[in-house]
C-alpha positions as CSV (number, residue, x, y, z in Angstrom):
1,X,34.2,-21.8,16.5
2,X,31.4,-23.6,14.4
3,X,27.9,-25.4,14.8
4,X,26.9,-22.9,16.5
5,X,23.0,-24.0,17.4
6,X,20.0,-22.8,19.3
7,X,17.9,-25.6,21.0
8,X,14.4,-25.2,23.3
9,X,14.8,-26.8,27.0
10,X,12.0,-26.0,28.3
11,X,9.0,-23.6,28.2
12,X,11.7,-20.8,29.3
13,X,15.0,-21.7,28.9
14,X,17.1,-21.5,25.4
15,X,20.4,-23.4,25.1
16,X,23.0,-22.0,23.1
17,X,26.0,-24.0,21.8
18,X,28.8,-24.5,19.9
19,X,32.4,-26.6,18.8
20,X,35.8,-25.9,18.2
21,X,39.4,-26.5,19.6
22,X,40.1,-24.6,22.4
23,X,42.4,-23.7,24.9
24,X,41.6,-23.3,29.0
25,X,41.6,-20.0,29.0
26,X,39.4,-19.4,26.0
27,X,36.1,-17.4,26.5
28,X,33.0,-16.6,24.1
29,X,30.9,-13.9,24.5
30,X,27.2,-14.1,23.7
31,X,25.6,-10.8,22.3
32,X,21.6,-10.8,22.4
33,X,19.4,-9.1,20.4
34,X,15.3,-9.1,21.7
35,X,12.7,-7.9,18.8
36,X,13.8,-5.0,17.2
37,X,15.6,-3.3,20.1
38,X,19.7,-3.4,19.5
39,X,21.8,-5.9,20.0
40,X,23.2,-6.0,23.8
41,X,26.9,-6.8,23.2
42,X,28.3,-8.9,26.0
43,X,24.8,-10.3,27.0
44,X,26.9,-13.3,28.7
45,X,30.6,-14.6,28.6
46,X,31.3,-17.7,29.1
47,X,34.3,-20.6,28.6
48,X,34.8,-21.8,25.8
49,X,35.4,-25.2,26.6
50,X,31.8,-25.1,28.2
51,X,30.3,-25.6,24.8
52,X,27.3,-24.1,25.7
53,X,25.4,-21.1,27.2
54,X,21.8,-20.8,28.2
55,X,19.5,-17.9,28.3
56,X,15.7,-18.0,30.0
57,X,12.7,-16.1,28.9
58,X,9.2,-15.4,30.1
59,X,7.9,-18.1,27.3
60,X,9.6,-19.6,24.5
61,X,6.3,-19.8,22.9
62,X,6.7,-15.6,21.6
63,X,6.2,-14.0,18.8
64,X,9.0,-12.1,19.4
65,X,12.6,-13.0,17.9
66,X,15.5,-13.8,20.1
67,X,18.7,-13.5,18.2
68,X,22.1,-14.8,19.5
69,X,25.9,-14.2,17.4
70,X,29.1,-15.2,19.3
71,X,33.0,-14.2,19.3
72,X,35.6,-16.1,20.6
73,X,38.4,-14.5,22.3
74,X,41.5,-16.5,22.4
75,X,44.7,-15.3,23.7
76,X,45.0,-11.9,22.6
77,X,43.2,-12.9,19.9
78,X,39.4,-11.5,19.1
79,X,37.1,-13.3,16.2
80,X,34.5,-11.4,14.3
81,X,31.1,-12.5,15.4
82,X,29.4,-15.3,13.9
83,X,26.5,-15.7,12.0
84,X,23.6,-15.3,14.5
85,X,21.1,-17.5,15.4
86,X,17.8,-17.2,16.5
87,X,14.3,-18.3,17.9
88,X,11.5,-18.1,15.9
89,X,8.7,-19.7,17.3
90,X,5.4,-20.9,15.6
91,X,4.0,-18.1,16.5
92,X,6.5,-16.3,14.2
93,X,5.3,-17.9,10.9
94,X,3.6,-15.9,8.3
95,X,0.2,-16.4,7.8
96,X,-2.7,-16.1,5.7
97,X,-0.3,-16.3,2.5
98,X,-2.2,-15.6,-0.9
99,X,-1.3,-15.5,-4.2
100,X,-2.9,-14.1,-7.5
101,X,-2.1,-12.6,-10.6
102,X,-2.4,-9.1,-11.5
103,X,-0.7,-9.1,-15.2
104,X,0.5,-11.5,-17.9
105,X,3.7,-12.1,-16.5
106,X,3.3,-11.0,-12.8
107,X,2.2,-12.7,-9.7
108,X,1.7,-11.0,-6.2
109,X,2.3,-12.7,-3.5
110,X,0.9,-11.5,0.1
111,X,1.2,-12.8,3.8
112,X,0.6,-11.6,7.6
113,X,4.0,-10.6,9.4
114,X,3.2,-12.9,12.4
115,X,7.3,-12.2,13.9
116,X,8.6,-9.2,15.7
117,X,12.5,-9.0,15.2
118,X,13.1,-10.6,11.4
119,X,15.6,-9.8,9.6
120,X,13.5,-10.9,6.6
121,X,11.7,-13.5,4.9
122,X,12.5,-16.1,2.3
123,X,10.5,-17.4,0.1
124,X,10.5,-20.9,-2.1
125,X,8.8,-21.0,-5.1
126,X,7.7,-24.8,-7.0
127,X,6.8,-24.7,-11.1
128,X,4.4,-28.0,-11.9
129,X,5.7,-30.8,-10.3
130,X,10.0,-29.6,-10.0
131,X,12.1,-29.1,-7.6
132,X,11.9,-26.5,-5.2
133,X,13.6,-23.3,-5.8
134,X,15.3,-22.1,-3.0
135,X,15.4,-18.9,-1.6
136,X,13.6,-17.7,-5.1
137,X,13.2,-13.8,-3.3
138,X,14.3,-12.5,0.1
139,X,12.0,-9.8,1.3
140,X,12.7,-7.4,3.8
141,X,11.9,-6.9,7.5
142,X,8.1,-6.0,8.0
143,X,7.4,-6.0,4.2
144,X,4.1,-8.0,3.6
145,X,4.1,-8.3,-0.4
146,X,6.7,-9.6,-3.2
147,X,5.9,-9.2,-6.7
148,X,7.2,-12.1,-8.9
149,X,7.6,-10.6,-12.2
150,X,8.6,-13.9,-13.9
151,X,6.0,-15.8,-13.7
152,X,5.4,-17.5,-17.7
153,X,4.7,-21.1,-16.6
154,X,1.1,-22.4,-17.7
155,X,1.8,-25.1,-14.9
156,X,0.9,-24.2,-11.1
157,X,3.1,-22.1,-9.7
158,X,3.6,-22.9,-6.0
159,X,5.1,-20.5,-2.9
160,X,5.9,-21.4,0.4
161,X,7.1,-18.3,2.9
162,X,9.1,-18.4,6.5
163,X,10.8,-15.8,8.8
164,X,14.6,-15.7,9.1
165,X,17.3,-13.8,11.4
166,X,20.8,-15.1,10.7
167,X,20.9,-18.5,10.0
168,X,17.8,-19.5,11.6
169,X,14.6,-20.1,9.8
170,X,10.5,-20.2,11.2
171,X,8.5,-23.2,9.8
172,X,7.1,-22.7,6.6
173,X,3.7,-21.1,6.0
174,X,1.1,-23.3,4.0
175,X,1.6,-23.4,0.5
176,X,-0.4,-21.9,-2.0
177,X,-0.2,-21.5,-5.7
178,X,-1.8,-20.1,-9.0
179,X,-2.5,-21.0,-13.1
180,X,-1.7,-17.8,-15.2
181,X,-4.8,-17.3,-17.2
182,X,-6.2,-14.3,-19.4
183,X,-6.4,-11.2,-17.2
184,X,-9.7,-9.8,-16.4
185,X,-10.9,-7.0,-14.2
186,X,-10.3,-9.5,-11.5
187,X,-6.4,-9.3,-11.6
188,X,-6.7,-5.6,-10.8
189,X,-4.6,-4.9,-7.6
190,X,-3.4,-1.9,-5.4
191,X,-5.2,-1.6,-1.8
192,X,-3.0,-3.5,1.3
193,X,-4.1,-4.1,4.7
194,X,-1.1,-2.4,6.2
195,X,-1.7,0.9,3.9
196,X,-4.8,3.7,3.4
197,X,-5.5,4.0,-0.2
198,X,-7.8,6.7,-1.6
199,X,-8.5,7.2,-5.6
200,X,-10.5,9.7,-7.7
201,X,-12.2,8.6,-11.0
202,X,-14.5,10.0,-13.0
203,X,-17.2,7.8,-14.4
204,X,-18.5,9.8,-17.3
205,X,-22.4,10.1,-16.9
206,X,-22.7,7.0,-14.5
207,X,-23.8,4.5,-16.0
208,X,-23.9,4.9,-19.3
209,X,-24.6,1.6,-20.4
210,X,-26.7,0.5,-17.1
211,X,-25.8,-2.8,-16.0
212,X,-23.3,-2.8,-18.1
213,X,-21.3,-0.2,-16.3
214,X,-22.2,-1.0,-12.9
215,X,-20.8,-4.7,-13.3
216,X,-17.6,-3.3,-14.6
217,X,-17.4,-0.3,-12.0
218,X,-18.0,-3.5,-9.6
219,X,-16.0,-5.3,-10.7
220,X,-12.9,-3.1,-10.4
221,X,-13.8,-1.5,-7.1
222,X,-13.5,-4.9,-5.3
223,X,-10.5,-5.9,-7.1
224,X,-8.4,-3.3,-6.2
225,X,-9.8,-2.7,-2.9
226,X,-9.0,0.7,-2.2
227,X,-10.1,2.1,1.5
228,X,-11.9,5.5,0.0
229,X,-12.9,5.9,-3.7
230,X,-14.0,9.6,-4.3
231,X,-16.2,9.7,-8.0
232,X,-17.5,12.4,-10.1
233,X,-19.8,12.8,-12.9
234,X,-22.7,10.4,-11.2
235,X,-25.9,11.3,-13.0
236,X,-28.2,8.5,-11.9
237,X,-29.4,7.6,-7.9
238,X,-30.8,4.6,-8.7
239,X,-27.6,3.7,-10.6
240,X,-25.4,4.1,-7.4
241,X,-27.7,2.2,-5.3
242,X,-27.5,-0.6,-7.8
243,X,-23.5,0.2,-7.5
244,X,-23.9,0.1,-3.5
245,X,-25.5,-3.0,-3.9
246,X,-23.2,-4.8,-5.9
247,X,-20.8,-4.2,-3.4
248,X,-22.2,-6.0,-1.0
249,X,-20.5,-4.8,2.5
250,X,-19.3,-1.4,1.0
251,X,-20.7,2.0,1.7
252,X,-20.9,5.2,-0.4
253,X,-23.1,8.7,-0.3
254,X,-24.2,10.5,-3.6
255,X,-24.5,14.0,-3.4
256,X,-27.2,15.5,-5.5
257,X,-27.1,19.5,-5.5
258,X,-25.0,19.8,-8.9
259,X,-26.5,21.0,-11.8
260,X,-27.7,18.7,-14.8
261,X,-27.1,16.1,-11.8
262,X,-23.4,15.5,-12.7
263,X,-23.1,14.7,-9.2
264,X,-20.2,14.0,-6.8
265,X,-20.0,10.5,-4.2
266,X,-18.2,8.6,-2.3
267,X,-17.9,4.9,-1.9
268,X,-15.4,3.2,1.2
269,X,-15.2,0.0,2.9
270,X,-16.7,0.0,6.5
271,X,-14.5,-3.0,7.1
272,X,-10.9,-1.2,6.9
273,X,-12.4,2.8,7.8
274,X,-14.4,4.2,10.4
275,X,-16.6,6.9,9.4
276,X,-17.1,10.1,11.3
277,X,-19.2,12.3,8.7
278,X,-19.7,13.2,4.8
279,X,-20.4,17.1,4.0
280,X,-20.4,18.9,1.6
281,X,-18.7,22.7,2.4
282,X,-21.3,25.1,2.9
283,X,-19.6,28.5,2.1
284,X,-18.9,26.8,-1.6
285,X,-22.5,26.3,-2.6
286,X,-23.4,28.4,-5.5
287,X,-20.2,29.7,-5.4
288,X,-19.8,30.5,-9.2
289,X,-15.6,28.6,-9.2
290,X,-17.1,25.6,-7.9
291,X,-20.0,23.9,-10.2
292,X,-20.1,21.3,-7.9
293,X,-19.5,21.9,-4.5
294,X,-16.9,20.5,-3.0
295,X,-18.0,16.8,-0.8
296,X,-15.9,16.1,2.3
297,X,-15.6,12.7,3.9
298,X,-14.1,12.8,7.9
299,X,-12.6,9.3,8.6
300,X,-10.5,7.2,11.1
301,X,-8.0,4.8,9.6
302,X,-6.1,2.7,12.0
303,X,-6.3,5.7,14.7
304,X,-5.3,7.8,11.9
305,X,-7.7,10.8,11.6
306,X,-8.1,11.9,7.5
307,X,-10.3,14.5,5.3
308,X,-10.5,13.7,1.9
309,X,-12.3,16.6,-0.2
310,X,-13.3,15.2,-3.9
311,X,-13.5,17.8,-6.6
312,X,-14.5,18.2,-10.1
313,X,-13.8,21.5,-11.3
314,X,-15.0,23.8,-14.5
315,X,-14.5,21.7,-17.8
316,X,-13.3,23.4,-20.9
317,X,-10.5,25.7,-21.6
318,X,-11.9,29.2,-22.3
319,X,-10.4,32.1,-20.3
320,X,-13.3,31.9,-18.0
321,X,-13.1,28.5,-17.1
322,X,-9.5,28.7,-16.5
323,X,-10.6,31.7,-14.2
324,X,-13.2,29.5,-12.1
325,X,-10.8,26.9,-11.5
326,X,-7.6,29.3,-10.2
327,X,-10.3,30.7,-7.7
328,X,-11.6,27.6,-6.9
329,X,-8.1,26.4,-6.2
330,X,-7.7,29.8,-4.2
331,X,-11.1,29.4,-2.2
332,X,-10.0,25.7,-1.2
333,X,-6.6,26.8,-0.2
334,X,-7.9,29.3,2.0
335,X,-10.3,26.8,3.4
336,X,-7.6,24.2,4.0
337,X,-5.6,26.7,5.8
338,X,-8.3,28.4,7.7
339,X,-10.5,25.6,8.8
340,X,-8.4,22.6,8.5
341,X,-4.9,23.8,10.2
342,X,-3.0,20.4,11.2
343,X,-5.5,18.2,9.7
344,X,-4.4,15.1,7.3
345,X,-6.0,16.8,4.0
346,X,-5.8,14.6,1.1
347,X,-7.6,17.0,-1.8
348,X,-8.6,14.2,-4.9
349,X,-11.2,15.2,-8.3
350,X,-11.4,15.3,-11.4
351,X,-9.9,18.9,-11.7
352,X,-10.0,19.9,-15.2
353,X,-6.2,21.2,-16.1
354,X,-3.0,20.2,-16.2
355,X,-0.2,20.4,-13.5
356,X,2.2,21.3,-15.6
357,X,1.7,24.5,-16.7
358,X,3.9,27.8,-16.8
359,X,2.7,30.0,-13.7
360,X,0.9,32.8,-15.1
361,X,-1.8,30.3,-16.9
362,X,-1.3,27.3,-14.1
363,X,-5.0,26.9,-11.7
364,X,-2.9,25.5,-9.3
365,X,-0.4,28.0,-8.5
366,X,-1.9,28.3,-5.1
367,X,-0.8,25.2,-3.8
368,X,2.3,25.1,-6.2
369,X,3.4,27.9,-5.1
370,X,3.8,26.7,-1.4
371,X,5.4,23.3,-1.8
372,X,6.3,23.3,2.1
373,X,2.3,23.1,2.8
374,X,1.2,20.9,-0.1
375,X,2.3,18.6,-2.8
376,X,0.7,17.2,-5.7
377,X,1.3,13.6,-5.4
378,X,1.2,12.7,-9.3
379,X,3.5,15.2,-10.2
380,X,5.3,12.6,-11.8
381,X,2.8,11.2,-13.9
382,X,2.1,14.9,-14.9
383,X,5.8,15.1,-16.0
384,X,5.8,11.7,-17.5
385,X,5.2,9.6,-20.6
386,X,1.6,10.3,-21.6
387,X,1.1,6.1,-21.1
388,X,0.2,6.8,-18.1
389,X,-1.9,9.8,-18.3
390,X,-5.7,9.6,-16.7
391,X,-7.5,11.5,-19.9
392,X,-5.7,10.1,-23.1
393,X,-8.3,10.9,-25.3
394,X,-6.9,14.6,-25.1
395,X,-4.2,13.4,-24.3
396,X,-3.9,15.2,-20.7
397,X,-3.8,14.1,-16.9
398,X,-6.4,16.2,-15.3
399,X,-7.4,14.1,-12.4
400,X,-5.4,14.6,-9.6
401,X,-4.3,13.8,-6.1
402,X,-3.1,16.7,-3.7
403,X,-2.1,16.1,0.2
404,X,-1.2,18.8,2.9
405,X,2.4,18.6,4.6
406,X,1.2,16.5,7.7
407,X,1.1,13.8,5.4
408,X,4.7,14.5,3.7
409,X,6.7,11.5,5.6
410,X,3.9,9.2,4.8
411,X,3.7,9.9,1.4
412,X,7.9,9.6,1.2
413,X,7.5,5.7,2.8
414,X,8.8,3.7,0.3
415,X,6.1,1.4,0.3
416,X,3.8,4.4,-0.7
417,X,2.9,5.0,-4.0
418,X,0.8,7.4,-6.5
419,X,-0.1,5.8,-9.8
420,X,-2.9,6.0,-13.1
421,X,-4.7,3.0,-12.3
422,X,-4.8,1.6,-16.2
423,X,-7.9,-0.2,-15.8
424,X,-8.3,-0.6,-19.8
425,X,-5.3,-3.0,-19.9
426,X,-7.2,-5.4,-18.1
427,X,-10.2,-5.2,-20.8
428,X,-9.9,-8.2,-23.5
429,X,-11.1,-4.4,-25.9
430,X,-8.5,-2.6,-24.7
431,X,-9.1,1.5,-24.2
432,X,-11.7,1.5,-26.6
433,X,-14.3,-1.0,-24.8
434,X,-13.2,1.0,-21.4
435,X,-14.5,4.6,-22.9
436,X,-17.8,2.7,-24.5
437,X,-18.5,0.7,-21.2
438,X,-17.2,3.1,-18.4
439,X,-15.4,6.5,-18.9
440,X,-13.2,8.7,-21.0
441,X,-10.9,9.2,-17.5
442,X,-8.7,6.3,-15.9
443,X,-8.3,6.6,-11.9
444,X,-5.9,8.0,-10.3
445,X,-4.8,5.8,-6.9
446,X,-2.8,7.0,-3.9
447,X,-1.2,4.2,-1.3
448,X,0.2,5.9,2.2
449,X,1.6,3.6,4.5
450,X,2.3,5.6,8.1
């Protein structure tokens, strides 16, 4: 059996056929496969010398993919199914592709999944004025990004994208390309529209050089368009409404009960959350473990419900101040467990020590110590190279993000992700124009995708 094609009748009806010797008593059988639902083995059988099959749908015009593979039985003989084939509409063409750099060598590439029942996508990629490259990447099923990590041409790079299943291809999206150039604060990347991202950075006296500061804070915020930024350490009002802004459609609240005004905020997009309130918790005010008191933001993300609490704990490591931050971690554990039972609790701040620590002198045994309720999502940076630590002037990570066991499965998607957001790289200074401009602390970033 071979050529096996799938061609549109009419609005409804799909024909399905193939060639080959046969004999009379030769049949195939058609197996179907709708979406992402299984395949239905033995969907139709039908003679071989036929040559064709039909099937008829509700529209042809679908977003949905209809799959068909074939086996011939011949005799007492069975062949092994065939390559499928499959419909994929116009409507099952990615859309909106974009493309942009985010480091010297490495270009994102981003699209809307348009097709219900891919088995991927395949995507082309043109250098200056050559020849198409082929099938350059194949990206999974429901994925929305591919990273190109060789990208060194200083000609325009071009991509074109389309869904497959089996054999069959969509039409190709529009094609869109990118010049490598210097990278700026502009190449930062990490927020998605198919994941919630949250981050916790602390801005050091905000804004230490005015203007200055603001532009750069900008600057990265909209870059890396991340759903929910908690900050700490922001000293001036005026300063964050000048941030606010800047920001044009973005949103934030600045706290202002903290003492020498080393305040905590908030800033989020209205465009991808919907906010339901921002608090701080009462029973922590003048509480002597927290020096600022804890700010709470209540949100919906795409029907999700999610608390984020933003911290910044005691500074400095004296015996005292390592006291004040284990009962802080105590009093918010309690809190967590008391008042926010079943809730998505994501817990983000600037929280002064260091994960890592043996048990007796570790501020965060409390949550350590029941890993079933809560993990520490940058663990791993806590445990690796010190690269990729958020305060390397010590060098320590001390900013940290912490999420309650409702949001375990989440976090373990692979597409999620945890990371020291190195903002400095992108700096033509390096670290030492970040710490003059904005802050002695990198973020910290956290991607879920439910």
């Amino acid at each position: 059996m071979k050529n096996i094609t799938l061609q549109v009748l009419t609005d409804t009806t799909l024909s399905i056929t193939w060639q080959g010797d046969f004999g009379p008593d030769d049949t195939v059988r058609i197996d179907r496969k709708v979406g992402e639902a299984s395949w239905q083995s033995g969907f139709k059988t039908i003679r071989a010398l036929d040559y064709s099959g039909t099937d008829t749908l509700s529209s042809v015009h679908t977003d949905t993919v209809y799959a068909y593979r074939l086996k011939l039985f011949e005799d007492n003989d069975i062949s092994s199914h065939s390559q499928s084939v499959a419909l994929l509409s116009a409507q099952c063409v990615p859309a909106y592709l974009t493309v942009r750099q985010i480091d010297q060598t490495t270009v994102r590439i981003a699209w809307r999944d348009q097709s219900v029942g891919e088995t991927g996508f395949r995507i082309d990629r043109q250098i200056g004025d050559g020849v198409w490259q082929i099938a350059y990447a194949i990206s999974d099923s429901n994925t929305c990004e591919f990273f190109d990590t060789r990208a060194t041409s200083s000609a325009e790079i071009r991509y074109r994208i389309a869904a497959y299943s089996g054999a069959s291809l969509s039409a190709f999206s529009q094609t869109v390309g990118v010049t490598l150039a210097q990278i700026t604060l502009d190449n930062l990347y990490f927020g998605t529209e198919t994941t919630f991202e949250v981050m916790t950075w602390n801005l050091l006296s905000f804004p230490r050089m005015d203007s200055i500061t603001i532009g750069a804070v900008s600057q990265t915020i909209k870059a890396l368009d991340i759903d929910v930024i908690g900050l700490q350490e922001i000293r001036s009002a005026a300063g964050f409404q000048q941030l606010l802004d800047s920001l044009g459609t973005w949103n934030g609240y600045r706290a202002n009960s903290a003492a020498y005004d080393i305040d905590l905020a908030f800033v989020y997009n209205p465009a991808n959350i919907t906010l339901l309130q921002i608090y701080e918790i009462e029973a922590f005010r003048r509480n002597n473990a927290f020096p600022r008191t804890p700010l709470v933001i209540e949100l919906v993300w795409q029907d999700i419900p999610l608390v984020v609490i933003n911290n910044h704990y005691k500074a400095y490591d004296e015996e005292d101040d390592r006291s004040r931050r284990l009962n802080a971690s105590t009093l918010l554990e309690n809190y967590i467990s008391d008042s926010l039972n079943d809730a998505n609790v994501i817990v983000i701040g600037d929280l002064n020590d260091e994960l890592t620590d043996a048990q007796p002198a570790n501020v965060f045994w409390p949550f350590l110590s029941q890993s079933a309720e809560y993990k520490f999502t940058d663990y791993d940076i806590a445990i690796g190279s010190h690269t990729y630590w958020s305060y390397p002037t010590w060098p320590s990570h001390i900013d940290h993000i912490l999420i309650t066991n409702e949001l375990f499965s989440a976090f373990a998607n692979s597409v999620s992700e945890v990371k020291t957001i190195m903002v400095d790289n992108y700096m033509s200074g390096g670290w030492n124009e970040y710490a003059v401009k904005i802050s002695d602390h990198r973020p910290v970033a956290l991607k879920l995708a439910f």
